[in-house]
N, C-alpha and C positions, 0 to 999 in steps of 0.2 A: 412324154412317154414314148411318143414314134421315134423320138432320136436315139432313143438306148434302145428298141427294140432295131433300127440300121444297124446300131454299134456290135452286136452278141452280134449275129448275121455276119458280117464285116469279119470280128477277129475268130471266127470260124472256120469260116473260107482262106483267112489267110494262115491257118493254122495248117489244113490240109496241104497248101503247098509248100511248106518248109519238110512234111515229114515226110512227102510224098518219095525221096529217093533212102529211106532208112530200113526199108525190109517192111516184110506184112507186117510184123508186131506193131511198128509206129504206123503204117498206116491203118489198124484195125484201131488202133490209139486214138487217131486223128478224126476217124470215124463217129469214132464213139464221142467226141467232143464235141464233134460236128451237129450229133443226133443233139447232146442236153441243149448246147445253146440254143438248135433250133427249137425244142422243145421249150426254153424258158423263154425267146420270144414270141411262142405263140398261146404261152400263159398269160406274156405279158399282153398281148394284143388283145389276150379277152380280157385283161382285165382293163384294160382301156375303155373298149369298146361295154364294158360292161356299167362301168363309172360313167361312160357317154350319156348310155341308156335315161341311167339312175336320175343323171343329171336332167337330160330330157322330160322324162317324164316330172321331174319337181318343176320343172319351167310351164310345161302342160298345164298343170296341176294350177297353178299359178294364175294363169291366163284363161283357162278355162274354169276357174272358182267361181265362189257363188257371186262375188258379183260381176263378174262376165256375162251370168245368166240369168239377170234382176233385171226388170222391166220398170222402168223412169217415165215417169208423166210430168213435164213441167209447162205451168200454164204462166202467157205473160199477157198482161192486162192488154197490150198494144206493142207489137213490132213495129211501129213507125218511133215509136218514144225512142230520143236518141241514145239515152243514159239506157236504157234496157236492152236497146242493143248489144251496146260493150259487156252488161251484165251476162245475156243468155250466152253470147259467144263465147266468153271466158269462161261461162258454169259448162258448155257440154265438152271444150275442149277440159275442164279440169277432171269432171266426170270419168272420159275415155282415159285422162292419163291415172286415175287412182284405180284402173281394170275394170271399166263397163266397157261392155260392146257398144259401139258407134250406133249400129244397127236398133240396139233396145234403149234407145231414149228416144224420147217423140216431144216437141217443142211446139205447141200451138199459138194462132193468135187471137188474143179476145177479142179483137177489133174494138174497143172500149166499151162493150156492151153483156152486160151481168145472165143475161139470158143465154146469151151465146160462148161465154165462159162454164157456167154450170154445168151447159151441156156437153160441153169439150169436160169436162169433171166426169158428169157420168158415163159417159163415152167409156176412159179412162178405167171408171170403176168396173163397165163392163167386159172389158178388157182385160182385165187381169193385172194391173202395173202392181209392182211389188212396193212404190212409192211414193208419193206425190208430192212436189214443191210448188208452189201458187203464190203469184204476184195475184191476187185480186184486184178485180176493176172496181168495186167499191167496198171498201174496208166494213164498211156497213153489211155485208151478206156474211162476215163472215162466220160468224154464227149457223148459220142455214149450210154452207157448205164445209165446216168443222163435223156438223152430226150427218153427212151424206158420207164423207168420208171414214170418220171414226165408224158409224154403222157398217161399212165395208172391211174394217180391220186391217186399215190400210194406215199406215205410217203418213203423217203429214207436218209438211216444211213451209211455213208461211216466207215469203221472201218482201225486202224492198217496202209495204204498205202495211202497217200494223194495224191489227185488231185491238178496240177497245181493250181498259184493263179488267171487264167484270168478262169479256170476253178470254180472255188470258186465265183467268183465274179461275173458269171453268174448267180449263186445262191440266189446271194446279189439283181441283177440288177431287176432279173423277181420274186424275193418273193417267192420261193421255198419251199416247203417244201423237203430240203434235208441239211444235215451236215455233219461235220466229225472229228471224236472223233479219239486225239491219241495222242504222243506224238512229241515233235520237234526232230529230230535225230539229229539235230545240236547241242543240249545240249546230248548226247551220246557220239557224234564222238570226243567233246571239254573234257568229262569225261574222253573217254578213254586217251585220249594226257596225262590230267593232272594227269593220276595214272601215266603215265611211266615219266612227268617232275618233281610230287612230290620226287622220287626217286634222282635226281641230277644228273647232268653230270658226277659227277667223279666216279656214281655208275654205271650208264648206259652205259658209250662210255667205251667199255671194252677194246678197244685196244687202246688205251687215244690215239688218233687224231683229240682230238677236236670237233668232231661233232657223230651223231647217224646215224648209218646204220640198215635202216626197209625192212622188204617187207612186201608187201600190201595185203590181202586175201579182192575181194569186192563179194556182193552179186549181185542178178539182175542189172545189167549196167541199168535196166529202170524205177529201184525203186528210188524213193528221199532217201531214209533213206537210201541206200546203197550210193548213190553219196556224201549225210551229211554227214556220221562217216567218210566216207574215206577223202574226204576235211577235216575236223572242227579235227578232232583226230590231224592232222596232223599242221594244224592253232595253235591248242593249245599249240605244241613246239615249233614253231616258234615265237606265243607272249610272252613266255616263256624266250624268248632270245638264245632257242637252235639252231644248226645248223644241219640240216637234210640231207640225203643222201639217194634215193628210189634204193634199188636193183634192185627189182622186186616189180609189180603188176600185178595180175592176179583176174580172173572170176570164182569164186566157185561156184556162184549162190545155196548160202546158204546151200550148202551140205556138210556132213561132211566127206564124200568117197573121193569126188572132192577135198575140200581141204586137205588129205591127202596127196595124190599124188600131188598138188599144192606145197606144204610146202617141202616136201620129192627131189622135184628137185630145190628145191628154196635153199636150204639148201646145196646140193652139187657144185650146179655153185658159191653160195656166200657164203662161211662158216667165212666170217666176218660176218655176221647176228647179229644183238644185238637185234634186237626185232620184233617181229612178231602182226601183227595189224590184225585180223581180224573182219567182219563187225555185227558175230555174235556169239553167244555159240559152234555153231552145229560145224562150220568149226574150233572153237577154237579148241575143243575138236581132230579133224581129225588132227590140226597141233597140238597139243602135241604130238600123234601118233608118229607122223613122226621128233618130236625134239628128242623124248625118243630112238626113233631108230637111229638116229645118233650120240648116244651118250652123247647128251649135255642137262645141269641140268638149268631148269627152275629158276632164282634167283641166279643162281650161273654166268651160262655164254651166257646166253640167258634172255627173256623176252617178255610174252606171256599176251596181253588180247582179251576177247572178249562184244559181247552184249546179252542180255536175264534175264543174271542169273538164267541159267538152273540148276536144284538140282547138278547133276551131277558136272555140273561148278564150283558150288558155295565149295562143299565138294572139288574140286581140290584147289583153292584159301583159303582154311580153312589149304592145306596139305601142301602148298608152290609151288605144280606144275603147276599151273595158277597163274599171278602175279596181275589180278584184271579182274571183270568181268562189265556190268552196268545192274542195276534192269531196264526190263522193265517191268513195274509193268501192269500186266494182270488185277491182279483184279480191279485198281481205271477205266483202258481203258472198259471192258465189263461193268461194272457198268454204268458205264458212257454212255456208247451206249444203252445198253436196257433203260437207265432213257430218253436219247433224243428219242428214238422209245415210249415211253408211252407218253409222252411229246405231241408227233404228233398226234399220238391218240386219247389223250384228248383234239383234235384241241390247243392247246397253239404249242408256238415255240422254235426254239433254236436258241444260238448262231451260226452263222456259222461254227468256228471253237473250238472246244472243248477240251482245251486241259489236259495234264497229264504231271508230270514232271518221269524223270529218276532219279535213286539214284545211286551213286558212290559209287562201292562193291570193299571194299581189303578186308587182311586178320583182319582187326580190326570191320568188323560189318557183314562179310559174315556167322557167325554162326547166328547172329541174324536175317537175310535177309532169312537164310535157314530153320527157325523154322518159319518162317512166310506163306511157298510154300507148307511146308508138310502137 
């Protein structure tokens, strides 16, 4: 629009000097052409400047909407968890990019403790947040902090730790506005079985007697997805047609310190060990620690997976000293939860249960898995 409103301007001025030497009448002529053009460029200028406006204010409009101006409460059981990490960081950057302000989300940390989560809840409640997403530090409250929330009238997005099904179905029964987005650990714990039964008996039972000797690394005893992988990983040998053998299980409660020292004495009492099951990356990573220090070679005389497909993880399963890891895929789960929290929002509903699947990481797709994190 600026270049046609130079243009009229432009053959105006040069209008006047062609008639300038033809008597008054052509320059009263010249004049008068002089005047419309500048008069239709400065029609045109407002009307420029008027579409600017228009334009303006729709982008305004846009960015100052309701959810610009919607207050987000997301509670995560523990910021040390390294898989929660990548979750909360990708949920508040997806947040800001679907139009929240930066400013009105608040991300707290449970520190793994239900007391001190709660009260970051009603904190939250007291505060006014227009929504709340919650990893809960034990799946077990969830109940208790569903009616703190529903009593506030407040939209809720369970994330990551699923609530019981009679807990779900409570949901279903009174018309809730509440769900929960994540993935089944059952299809994790069944992943990780069939990375170590893809491999074959005659590669895995290394002291050929027939059967597999594991021990167990589980997470929270209170979490479902730790009670899953450790069940279902183990199901998946057995429909497999293998025969199993538990050295050891034991309680890392997803720490990779913990299951160091876990693995480290698991390794000395049974050094028949063929394969190490842990529930997640963090503890995978603690029992490599402690295979490498007793000397024994990952793929060679042992065999090591975990769950997350942490970077770290995934570059060890790229090196051969992690024998598979499983994607739990962050970005589709926080996507996914901020879309059921907008969803609420914009009074529509959701499904109750939300789900996301996992991906089975070896050495044949973990570089591609790992250009995908970074």
């Amino acid at each position: 629009m600026k270049k046609k409103v130079v243009s009229l301007l432009t053959v105006a001025a040069l209008s006047m000097s062609m008639l300038a030497g033809c008597g008054n009448k052509a320059a009263d002529t010249a004049n008068d052409a002089a005047q419309t053009a500048e008069s239709a460029a400065e029609e045109g200028a407002e009307a420029v400047a008027d579409a600017a406006e228009e334009t303006g204010e729709q982008v305004a409009s846009a960015v100052s909407g309701d959810l610009a101006d919607k207050k987000v409460g997301v509670c995560i059981y523990q910021f040390s968890d390294n898989f929660m990490t990548l979750f909360r960081n990708e949920l508040q950057n997806y947040l800001v990019a679907q139009g929240f302000n930066a400013d009105n989300i608040t991300i707290v940390d449970g520190a793994n403790d239900q007391a001190t989560q709660t009260n970051q809840i009603q904190n939250f409640i007291t505060s006014g947040v227009d929504v709340l997403i919650i990893n809960p530090v034990n799946s077990s409250s969830a109940a208790t902090i569903t009616d703190l929330v529903v009593g506030a009238n407040i939209p809720l997005v369970y994330i990551n730790r699923e609530p019981d099904a009679d807990e779900e179905q409570r949901w279903e029964d009174n018309n809730w506005n509440v769900c929960y987005v994540g993935c089944d650990a059952r299809q994790s714990g069944t992943y990780q079985g069939e990375i170590i039964s893809d491999l074959g008996l005659d590669t895995v039972d290394l002291n050929k007697d027939g059967k597999i000797q594991y021990i167990m690394i589980e997470g929270d005893p209170e979490n479902v997805d730790a009670q899953y992988r450790t069940e279902f990983s183990i199901k998946a040998l057995e429909d497999a047609g293998l025969e199993v053998e538990c050295l050891d299980d034991e309680v890392g409660n997803w720490d990779q310190a913990t299951a160091q020292q876990l693995v480290a004495n698991a390794l000395s009492a049974h050094p028949e060990t063929e394969v190490v099951f842990c529930n997640n990356d963090a503890m995978a990573l603690g029992a490599l620690q402690s295979i490498q220090a007793a000397n024994r070679t990952v793929g060679t005389d042992i065999y090591l997976v975990g769950v997350d497909a942490l970077s770290e993880a995934l570059e060890d399963v790229i090196a051969g000293t992690m024998t598979g890891t499983v994607f739990n895929d962050h970005f589709s789960q926080s996507h996914s939860a901020a879309d059921a929290a907008i969803n609420f929002l914009n009074g529509q509903t959701n499904d109750r249960y939300i789900g996301c699947d996992y991906v089975k990481v070896t050495a044949d797709n973990a570089q591609e898995i790992l250009d995908s994190v970074k």
